[in-house]
N, C-alpha and C positions, 0 to 999 in steps of 0.2 A: 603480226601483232593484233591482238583483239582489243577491241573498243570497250571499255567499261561502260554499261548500264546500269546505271543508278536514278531511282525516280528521284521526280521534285520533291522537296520536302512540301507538304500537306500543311497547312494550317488546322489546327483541333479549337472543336470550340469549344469555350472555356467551362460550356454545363458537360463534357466530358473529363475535364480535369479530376485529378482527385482532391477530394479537401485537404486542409490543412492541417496538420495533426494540430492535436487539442497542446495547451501549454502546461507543464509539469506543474503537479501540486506539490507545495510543500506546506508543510503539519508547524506552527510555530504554538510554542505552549507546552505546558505537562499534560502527559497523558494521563485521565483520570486512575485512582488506584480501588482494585475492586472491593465491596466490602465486605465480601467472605475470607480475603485473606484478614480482615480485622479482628471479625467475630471469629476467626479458626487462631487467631494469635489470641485472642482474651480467653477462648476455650480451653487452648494447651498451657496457659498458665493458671488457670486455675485449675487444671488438673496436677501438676505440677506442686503448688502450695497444698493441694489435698494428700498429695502422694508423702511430702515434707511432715505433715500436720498427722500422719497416720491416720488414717480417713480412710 
């Protein structure tokens, strides 16, 4: 029978630990709406009422 070798467990000091992971963000609110999609929906209807109006 062979004798198992196993060292002592080592104490780490704790400026070798790793940090803490950072804690999850969460986003509460509307997300702002851009205002190209505004000016590109005002654009296409008024292209739309000129196409209508034979323009």
């Amino acid at each position: 029978m062979v004798a198992e070798i196993i060292p002592p467990i080592t104490p780490v000091p704790t400026a070798c630990w790793l940090p803490e992971p950072a804690p999850v963000l969460v986003a509460i609110g509307n997300t702002p709406k851009d205002k190209r999609q505004r000016s590109h929906q005002y654009r296409s209807q008024a292209l739309a009422a000129g196409v209508q109006r034979g323009v």
